[in-house]
C-alpha positions, 0 to 999 in steps of 0.5 A: 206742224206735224203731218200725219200719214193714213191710208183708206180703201176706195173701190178696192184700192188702197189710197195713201195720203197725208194730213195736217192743220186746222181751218178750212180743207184745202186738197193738194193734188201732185203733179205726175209722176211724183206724189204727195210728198213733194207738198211736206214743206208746204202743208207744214206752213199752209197747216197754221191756217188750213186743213191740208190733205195731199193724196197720193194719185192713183199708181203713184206714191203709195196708192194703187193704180187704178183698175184700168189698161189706160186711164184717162185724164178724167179717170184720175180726175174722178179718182181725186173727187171720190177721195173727197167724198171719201174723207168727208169733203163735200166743198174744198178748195183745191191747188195744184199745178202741172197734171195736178 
């Protein structure tokens, strides 16, 4: 399965994020501080039966931090609903675990 990788411009910051399969979308979302390359092995076996999109969070990975001294829990909470919006997902399922 091949995994490709883009970038967006959302509020002024550049997001990072990695994309593969068809089916129904399922967002990935990295626990901190990592990114979203700890989830390559398993976009590439999710991939058969969904459309996998991992983002990179704010300040981690490639993507830019968010414009703020201190963000908060639900800072970065808004920052991953604005990316879905963004790449056009308007119902998703999502896995994540740790801060993800």
């Amino acid at each position: 399965m091949r995994i490709t990788r883009h970038y967006l411009t959302l509020a002024g910051r550049r997001v990072h994020y990695r994309m593969c399969g068809s089916g129904p979308p399922v967002l990935l979302v990295h626990q901190s501080p990592r990114s979203s390359d700890e989830y390559t092995a398993m976009m590439a076996q999710w991939g058969e039966r969904f459309t996998c999109i991992a983002p990179d969070s704010p300040g981690f990975g490639q993507s830019d931090p968010l414009p703020i001294a201190s963000p908060t829990t639900e800072d970065f909470a808004d920052a991953i609903l604005d990316f879905a919006d963004a790449v056009g997902f308007r119902a998703i399922a999502a896995y994540g675990f740790h801060s993800g």
